[in-house]
mmCIF file of the N, C-alpha and C atoms, coordinates in Angstrom:
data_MODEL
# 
_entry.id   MODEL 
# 
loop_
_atom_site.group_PDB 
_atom_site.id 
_atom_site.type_symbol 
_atom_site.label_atom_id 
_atom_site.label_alt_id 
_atom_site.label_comp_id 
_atom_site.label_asym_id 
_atom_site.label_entity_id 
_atom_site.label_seq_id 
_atom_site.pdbx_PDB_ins_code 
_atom_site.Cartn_x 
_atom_site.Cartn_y 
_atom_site.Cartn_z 
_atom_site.occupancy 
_atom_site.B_iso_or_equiv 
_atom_site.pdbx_formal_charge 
_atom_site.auth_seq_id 
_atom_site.auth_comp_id 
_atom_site.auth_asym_id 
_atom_site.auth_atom_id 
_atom_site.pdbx_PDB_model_num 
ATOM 1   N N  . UNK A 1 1  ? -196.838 8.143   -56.419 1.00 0.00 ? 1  UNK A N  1 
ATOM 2   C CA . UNK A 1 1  ? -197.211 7.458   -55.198 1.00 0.00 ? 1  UNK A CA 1 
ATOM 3   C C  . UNK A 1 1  ? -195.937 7.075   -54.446 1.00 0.00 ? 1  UNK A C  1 
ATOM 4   N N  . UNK A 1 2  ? -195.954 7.778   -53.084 1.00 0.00 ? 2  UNK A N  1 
ATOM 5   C CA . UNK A 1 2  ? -194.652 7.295   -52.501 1.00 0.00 ? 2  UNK A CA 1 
ATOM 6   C C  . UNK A 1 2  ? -194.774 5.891   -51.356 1.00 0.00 ? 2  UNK A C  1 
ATOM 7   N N  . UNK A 1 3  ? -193.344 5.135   -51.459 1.00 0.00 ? 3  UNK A N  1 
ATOM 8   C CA . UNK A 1 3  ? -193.759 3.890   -50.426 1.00 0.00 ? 3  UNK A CA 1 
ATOM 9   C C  . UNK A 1 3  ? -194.377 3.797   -49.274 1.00 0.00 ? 3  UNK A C  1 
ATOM 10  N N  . UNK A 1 4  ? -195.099 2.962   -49.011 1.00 0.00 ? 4  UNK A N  1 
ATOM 11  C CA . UNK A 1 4  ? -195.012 2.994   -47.296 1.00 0.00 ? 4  UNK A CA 1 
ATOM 12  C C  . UNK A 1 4  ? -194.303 2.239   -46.533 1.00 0.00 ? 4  UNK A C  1 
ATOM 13  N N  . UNK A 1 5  ? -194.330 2.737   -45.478 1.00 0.00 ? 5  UNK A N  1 
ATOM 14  C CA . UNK A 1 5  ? -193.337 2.022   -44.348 1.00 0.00 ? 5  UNK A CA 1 
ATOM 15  C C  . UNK A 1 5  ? -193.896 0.852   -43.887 1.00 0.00 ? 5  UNK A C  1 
ATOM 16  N N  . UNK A 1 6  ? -195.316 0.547   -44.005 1.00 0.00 ? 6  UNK A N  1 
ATOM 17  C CA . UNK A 1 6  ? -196.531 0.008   -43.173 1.00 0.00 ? 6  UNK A CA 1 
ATOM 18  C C  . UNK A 1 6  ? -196.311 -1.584  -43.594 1.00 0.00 ? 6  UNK A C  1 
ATOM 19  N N  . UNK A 1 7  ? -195.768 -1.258  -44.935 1.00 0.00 ? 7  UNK A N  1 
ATOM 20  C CA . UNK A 1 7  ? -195.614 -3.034  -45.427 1.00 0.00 ? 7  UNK A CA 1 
ATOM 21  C C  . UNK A 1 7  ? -194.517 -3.988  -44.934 1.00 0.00 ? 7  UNK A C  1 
ATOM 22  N N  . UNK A 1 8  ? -192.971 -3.361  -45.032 1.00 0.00 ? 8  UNK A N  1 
ATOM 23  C CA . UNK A 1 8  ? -192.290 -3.676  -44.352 1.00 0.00 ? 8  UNK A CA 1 
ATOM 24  C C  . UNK A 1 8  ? -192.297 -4.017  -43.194 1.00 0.00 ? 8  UNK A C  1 
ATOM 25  N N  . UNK A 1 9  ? -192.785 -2.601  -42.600 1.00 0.00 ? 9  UNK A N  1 
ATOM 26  C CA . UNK A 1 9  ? -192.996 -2.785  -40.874 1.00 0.00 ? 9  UNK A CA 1 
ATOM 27  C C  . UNK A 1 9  ? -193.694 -4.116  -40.767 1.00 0.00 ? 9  UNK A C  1 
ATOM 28  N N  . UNK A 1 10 ? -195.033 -4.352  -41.175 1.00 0.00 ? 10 UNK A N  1 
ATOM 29  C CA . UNK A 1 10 ? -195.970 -4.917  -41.063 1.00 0.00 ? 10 UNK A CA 1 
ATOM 30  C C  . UNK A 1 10 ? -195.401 -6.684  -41.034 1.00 0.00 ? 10 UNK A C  1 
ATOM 31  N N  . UNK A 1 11 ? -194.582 -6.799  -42.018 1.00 0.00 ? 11 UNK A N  1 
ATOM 32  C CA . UNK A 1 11 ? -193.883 -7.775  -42.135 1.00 0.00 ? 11 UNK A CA 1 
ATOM 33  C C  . UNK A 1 11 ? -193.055 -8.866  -41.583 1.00 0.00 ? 11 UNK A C  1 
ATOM 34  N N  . UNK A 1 12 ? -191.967 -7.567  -41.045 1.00 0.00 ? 12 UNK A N  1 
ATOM 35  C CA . UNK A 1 12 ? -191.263 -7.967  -39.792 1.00 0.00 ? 12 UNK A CA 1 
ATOM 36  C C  . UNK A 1 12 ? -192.364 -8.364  -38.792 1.00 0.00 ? 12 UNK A C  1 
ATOM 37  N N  . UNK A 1 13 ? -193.188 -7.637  -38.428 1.00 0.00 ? 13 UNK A N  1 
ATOM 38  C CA . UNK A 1 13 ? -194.448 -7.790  -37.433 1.00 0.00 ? 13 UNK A CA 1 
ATOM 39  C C  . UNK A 1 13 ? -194.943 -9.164  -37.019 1.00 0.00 ? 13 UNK A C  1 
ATOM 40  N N  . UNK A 1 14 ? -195.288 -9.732  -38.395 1.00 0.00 ? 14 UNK A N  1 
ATOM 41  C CA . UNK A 1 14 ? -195.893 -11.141 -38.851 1.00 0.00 ? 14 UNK A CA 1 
ATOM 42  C C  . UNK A 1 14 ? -195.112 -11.966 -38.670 1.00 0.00 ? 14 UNK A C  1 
ATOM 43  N N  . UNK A 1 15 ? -193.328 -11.716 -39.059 1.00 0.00 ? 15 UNK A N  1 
ATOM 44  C CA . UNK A 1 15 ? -192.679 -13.103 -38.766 1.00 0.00 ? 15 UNK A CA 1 
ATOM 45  C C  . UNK A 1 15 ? -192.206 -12.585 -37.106 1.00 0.00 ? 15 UNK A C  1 
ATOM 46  N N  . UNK A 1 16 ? -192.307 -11.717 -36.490 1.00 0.00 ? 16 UNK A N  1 
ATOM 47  C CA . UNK A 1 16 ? -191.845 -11.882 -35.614 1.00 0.00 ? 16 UNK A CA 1 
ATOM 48  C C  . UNK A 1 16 ? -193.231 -12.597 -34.332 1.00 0.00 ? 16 UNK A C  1 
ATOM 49  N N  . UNK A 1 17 ? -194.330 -12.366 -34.862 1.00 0.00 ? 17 UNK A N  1 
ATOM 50  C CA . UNK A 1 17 ? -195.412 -12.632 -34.434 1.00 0.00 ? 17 UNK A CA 1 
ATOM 51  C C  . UNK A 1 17 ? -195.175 -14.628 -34.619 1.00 0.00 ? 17 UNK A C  1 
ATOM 52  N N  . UNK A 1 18 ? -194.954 -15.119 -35.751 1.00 0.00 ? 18 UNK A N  1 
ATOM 53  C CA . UNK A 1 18 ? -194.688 -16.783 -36.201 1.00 0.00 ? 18 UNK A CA 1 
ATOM 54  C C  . UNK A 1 18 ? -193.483 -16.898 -35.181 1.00 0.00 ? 18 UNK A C  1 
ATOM 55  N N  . UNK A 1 19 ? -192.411 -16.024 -35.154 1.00 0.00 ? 19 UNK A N  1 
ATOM 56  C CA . UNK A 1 19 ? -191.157 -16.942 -34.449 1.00 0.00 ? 19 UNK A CA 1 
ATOM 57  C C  . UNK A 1 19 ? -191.895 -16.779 -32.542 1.00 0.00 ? 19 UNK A C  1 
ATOM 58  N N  . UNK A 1 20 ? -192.209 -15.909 -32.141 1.00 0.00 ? 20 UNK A N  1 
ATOM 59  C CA . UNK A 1 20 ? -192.832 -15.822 -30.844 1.00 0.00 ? 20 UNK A CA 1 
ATOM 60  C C  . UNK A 1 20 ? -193.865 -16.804 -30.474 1.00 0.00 ? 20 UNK A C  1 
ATOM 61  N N  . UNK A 1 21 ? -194.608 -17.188 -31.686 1.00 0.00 ? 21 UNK A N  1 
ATOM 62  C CA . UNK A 1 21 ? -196.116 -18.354 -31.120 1.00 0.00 ? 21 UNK A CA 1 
ATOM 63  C C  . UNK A 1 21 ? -194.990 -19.728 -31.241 1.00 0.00 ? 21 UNK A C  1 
ATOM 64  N N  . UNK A 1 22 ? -194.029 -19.651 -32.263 1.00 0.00 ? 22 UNK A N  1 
ATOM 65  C CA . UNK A 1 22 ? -193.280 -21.239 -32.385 1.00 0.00 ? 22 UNK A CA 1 
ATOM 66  C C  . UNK A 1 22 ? -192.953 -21.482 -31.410 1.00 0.00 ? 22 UNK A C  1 
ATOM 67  N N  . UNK A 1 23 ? -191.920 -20.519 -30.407 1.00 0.00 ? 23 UNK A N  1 
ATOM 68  C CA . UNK A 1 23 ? -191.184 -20.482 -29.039 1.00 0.00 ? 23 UNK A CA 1 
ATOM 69  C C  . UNK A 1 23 ? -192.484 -21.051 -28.505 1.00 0.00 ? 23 UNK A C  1 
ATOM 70  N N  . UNK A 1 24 ? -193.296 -20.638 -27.962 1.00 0.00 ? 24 UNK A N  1 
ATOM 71  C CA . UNK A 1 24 ? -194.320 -20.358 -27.364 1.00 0.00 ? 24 UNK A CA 1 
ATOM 72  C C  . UNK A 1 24 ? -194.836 -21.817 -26.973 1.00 0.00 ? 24 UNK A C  1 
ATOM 73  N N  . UNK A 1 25 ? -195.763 -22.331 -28.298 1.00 0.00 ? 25 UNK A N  1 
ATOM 74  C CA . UNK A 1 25 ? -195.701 -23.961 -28.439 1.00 0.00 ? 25 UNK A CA 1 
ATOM 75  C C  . UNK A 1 25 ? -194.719 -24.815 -28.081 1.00 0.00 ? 25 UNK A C  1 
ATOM 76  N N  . UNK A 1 26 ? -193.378 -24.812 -28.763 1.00 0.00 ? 26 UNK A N  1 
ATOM 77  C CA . UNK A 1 26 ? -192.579 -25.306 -28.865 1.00 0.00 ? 26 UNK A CA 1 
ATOM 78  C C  . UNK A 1 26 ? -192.284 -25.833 -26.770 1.00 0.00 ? 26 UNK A C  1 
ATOM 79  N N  . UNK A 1 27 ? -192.390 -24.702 -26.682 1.00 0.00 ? 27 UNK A N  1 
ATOM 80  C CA . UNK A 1 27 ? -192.074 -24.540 -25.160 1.00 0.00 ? 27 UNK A CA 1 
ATOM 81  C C  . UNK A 1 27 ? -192.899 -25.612 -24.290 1.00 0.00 ? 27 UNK A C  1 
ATOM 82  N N  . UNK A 1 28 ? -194.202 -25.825 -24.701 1.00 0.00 ? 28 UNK A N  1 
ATOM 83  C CA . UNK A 1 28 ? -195.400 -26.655 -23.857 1.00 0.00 ? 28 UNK A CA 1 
ATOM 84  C C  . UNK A 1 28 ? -195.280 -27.778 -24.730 1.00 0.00 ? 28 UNK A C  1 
ATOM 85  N N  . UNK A 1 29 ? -194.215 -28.243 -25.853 1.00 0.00 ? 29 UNK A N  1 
ATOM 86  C CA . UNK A 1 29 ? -194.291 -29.493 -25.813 1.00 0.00 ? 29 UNK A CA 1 
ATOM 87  C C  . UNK A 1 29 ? -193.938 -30.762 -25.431 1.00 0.00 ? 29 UNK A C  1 
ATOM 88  N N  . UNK A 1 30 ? -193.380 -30.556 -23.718 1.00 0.00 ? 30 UNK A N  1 
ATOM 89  C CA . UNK A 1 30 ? -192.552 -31.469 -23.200 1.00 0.00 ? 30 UNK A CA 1 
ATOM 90  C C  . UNK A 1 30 ? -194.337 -31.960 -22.298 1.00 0.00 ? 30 UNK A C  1 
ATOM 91  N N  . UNK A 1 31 ? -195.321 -30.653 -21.972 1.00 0.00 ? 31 UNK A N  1 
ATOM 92  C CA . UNK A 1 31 ? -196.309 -31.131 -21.549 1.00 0.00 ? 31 UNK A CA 1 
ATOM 93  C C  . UNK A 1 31 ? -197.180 -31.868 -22.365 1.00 0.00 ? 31 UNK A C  1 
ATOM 94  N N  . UNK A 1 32 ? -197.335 -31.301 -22.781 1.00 0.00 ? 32 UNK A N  1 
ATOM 95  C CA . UNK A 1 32 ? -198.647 -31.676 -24.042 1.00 0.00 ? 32 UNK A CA 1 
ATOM 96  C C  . UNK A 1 32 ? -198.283 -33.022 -24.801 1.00 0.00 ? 32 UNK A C  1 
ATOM 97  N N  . UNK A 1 33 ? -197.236 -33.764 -25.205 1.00 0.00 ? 33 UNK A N  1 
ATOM 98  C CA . UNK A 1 33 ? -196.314 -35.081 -25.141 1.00 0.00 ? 33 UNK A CA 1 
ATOM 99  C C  . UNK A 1 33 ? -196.714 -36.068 -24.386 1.00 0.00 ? 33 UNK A C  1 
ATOM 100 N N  . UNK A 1 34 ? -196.919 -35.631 -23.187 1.00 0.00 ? 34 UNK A N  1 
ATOM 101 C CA . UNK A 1 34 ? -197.751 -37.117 -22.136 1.00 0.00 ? 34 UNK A CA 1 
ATOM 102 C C  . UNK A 1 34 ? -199.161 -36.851 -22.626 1.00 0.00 ? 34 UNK A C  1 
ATOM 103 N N  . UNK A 1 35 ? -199.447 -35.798 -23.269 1.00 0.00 ? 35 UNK A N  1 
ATOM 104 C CA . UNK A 1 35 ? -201.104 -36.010 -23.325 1.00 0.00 ? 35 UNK A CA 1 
ATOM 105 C C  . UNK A 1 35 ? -201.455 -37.211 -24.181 1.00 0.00 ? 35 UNK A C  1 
ATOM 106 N N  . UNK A 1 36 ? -202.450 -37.440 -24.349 1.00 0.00 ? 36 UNK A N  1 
ATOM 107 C CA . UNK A 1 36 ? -203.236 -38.374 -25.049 1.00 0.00 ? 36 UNK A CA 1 
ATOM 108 C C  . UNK A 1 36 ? -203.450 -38.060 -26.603 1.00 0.00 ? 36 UNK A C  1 
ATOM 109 N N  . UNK A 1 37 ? -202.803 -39.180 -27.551 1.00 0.00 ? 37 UNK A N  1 
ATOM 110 C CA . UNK A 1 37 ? -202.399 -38.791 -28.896 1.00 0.00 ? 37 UNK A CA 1 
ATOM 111 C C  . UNK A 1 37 ? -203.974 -37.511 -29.387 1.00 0.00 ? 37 UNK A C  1 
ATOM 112 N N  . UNK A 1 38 ? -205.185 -38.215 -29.306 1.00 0.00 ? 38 UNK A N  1 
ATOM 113 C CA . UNK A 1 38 ? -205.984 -37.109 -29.727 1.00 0.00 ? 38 UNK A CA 1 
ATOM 114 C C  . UNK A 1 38 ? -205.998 -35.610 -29.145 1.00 0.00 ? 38 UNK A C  1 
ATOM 115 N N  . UNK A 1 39 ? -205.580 -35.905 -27.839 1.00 0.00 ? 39 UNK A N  1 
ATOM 116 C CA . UNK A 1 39 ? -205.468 -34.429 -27.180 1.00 0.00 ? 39 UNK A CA 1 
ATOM 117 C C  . UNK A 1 39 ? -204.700 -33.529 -27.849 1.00 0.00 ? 39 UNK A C  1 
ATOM 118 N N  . UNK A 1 40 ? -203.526 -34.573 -28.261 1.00 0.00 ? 40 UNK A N  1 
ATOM 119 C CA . UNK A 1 40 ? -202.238 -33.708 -28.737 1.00 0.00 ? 40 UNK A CA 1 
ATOM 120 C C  . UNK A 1 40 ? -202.336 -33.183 -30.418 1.00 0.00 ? 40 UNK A C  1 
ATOM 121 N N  . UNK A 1 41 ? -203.353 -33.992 -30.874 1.00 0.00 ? 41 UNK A N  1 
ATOM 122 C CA . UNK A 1 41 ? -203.922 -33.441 -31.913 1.00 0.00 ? 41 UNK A CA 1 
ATOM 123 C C  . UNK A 1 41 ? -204.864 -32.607 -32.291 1.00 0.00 ? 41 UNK A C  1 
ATOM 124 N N  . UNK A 1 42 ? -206.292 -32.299 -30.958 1.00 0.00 ? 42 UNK A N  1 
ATOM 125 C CA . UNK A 1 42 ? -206.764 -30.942 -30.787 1.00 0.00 ? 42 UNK A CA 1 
ATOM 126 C C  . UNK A 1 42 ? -206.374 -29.949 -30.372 1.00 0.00 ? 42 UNK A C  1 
ATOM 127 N N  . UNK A 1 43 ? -205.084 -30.384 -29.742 1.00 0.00 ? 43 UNK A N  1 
ATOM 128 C CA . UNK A 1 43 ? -204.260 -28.983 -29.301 1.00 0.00 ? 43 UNK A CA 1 
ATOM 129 C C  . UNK A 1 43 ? -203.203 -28.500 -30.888 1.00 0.00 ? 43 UNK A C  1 
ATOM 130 N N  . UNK A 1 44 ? -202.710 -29.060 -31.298 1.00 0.00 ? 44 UNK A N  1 
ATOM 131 C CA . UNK A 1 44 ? -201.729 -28.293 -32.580 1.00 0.00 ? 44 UNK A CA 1 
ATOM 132 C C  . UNK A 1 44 ? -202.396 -28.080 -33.001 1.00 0.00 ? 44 UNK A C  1 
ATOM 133 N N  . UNK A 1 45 ? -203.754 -28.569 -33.552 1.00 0.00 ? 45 UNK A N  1 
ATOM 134 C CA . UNK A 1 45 ? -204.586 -28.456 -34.427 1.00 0.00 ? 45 UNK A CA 1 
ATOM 135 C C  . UNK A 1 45 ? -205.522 -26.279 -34.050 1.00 0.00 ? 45 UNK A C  1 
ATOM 136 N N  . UNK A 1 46 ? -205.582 -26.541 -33.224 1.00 0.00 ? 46 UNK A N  1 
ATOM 137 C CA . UNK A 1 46 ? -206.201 -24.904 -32.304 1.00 0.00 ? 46 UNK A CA 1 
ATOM 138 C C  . UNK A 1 46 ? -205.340 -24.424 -32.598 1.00 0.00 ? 46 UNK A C  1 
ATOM 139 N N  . UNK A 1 47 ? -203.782 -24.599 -31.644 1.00 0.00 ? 47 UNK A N  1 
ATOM 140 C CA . UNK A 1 47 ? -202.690 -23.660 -31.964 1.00 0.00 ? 47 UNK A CA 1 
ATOM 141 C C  . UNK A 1 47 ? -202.519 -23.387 -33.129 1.00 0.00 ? 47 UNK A C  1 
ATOM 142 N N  . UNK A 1 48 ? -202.459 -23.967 -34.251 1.00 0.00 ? 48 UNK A N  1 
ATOM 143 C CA . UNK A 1 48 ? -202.260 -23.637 -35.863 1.00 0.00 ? 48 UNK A CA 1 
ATOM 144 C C  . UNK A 1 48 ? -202.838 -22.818 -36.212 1.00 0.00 ? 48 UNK A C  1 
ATOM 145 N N  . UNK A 1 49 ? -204.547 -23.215 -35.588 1.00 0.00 ? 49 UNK A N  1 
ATOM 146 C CA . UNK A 1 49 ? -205.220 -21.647 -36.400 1.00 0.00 ? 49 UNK A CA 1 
ATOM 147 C C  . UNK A 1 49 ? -205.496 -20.929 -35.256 1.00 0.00 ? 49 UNK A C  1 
ATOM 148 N N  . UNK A 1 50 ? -205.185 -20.802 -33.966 1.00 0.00 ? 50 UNK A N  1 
ATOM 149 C CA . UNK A 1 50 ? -205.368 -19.440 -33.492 1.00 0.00 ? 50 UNK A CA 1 
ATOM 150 C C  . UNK A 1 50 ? -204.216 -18.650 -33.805 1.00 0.00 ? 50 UNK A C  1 
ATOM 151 N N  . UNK A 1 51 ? -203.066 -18.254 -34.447 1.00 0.00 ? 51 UNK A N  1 
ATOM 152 C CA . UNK A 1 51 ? -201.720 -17.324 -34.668 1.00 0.00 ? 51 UNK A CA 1 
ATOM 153 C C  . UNK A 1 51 ? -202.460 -16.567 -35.687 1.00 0.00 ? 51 UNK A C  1 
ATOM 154 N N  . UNK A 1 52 ? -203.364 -16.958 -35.943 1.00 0.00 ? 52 UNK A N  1 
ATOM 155 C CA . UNK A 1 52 ? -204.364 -16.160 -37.423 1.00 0.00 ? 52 UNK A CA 1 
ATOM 156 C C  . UNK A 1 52 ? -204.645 -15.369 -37.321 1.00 0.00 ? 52 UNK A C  1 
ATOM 157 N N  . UNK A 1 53 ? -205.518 -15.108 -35.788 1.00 0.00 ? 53 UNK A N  1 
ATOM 158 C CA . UNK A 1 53 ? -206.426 -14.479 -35.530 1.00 0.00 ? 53 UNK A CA 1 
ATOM 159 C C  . UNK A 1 53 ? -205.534 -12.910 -35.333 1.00 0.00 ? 53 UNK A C  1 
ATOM 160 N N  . UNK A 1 54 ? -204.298 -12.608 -34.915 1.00 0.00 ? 54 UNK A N  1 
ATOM 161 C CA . UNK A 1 54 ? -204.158 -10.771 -35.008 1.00 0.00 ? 54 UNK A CA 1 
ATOM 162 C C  . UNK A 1 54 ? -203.598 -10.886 -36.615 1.00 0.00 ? 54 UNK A C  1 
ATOM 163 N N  . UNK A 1 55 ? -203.790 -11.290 -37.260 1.00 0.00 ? 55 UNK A N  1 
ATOM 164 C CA . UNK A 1 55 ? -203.327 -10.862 -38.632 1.00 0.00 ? 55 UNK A CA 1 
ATOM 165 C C  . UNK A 1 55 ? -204.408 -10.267 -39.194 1.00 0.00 ? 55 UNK A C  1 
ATOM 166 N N  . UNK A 1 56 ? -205.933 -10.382 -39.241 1.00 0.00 ? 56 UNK A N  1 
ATOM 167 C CA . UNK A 1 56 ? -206.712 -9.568  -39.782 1.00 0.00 ? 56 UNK A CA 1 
ATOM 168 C C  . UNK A 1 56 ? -206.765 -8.299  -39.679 1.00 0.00 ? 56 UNK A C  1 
ATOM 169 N N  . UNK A 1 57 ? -206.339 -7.477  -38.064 1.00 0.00 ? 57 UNK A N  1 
ATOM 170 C CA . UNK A 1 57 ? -206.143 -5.903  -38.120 1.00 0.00 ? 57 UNK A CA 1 
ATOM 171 C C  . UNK A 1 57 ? -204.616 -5.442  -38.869 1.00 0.00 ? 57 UNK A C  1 
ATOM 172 N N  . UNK A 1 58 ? -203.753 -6.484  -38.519 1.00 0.00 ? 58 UNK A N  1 
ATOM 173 C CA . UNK A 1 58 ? -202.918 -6.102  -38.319 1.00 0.00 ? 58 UNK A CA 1 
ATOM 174 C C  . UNK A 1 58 ? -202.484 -6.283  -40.068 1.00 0.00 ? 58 UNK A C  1 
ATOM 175 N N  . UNK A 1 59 ? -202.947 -6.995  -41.106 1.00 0.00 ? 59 UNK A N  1 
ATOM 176 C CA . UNK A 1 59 ? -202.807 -6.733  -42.620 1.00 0.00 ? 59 UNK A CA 1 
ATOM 177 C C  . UNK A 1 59 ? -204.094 -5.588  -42.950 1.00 0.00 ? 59 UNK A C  1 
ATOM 178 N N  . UNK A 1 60 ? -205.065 -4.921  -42.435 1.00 0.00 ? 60 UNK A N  1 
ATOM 179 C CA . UNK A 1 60 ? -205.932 -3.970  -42.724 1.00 0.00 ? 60 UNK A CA 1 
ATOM 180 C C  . UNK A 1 60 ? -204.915 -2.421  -42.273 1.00 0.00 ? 60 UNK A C  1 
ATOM 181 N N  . UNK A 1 61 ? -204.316 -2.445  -41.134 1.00 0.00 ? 61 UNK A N  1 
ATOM 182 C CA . UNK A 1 61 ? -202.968 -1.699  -40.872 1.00 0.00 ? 61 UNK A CA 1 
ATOM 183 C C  . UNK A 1 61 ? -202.145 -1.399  -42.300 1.00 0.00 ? 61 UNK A C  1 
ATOM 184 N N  . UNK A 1 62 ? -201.577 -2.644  -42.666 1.00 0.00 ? 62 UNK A N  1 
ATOM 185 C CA . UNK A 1 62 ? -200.766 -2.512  -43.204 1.00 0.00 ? 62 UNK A CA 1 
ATOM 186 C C  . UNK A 1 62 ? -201.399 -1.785  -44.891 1.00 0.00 ? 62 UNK A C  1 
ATOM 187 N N  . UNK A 1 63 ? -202.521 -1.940  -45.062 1.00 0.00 ? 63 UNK A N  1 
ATOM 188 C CA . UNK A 1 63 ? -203.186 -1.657  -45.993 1.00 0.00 ? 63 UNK A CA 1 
ATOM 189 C C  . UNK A 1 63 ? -203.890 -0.006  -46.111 1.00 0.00 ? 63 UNK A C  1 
ATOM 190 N N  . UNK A 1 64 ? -204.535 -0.176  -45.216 1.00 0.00 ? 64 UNK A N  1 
ATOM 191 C CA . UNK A 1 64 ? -205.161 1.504   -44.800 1.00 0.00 ? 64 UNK A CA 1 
ATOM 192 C C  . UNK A 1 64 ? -204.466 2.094   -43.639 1.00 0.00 ? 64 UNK A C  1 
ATOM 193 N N  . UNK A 1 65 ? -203.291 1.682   -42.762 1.00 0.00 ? 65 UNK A N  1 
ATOM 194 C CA . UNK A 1 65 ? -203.121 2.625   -41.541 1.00 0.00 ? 65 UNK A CA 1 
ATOM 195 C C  . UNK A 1 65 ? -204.355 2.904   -40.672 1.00 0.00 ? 65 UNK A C  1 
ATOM 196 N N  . UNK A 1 66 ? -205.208 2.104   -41.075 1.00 0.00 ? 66 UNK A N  1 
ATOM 197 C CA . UNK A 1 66 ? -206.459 2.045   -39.651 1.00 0.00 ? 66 UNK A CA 1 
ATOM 198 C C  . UNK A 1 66 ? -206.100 0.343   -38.994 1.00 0.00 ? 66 UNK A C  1 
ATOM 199 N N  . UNK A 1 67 ? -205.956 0.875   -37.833 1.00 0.00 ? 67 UNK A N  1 
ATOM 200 C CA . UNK A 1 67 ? -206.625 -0.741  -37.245 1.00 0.00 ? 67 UNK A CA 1 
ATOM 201 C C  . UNK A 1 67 ? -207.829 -1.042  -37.557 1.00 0.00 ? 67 UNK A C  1 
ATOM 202 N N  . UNK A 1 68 ? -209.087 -0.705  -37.260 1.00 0.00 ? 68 UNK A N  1 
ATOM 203 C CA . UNK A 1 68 ? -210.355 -1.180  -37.011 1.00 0.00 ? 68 UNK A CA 1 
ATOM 204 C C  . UNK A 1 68 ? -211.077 -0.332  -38.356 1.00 0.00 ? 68 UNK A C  1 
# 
């Protein structure tokens, strides 16, 4: 059985996918700061688990080379 590329690749993929959503957040937290402490806690709270959501094709990729 020879390696695949798909895991590695896939890898880099994922942290580069975490360092892009951190920027991302990181960026709207000078707004989101005046919000209202609960606001500011349904918002990290969403942001945390929406970065989830392309990892399901994108570890089935890395697994079978199918997206879908």
């Amino acid at each position: 059985m020879t390696p695949s590329w798909r895991k590695p690749a896939g890898m880099l993929l994922i942290l580069l996918l975490i360092a892009v959503w951190c920027v991302l957040i990181v960026s709207l937290s000078g707004t989101v700061g005046g919000w209202h402490w609960l606001l500011q806690l349904v918002f990290y709270i969403v942001t945390g688990i929406v970065w989830i959501t392309p990892l399901k094709p994108l570890l089935r990729w890395m697994e079978t080379g199918r997206w879908r």
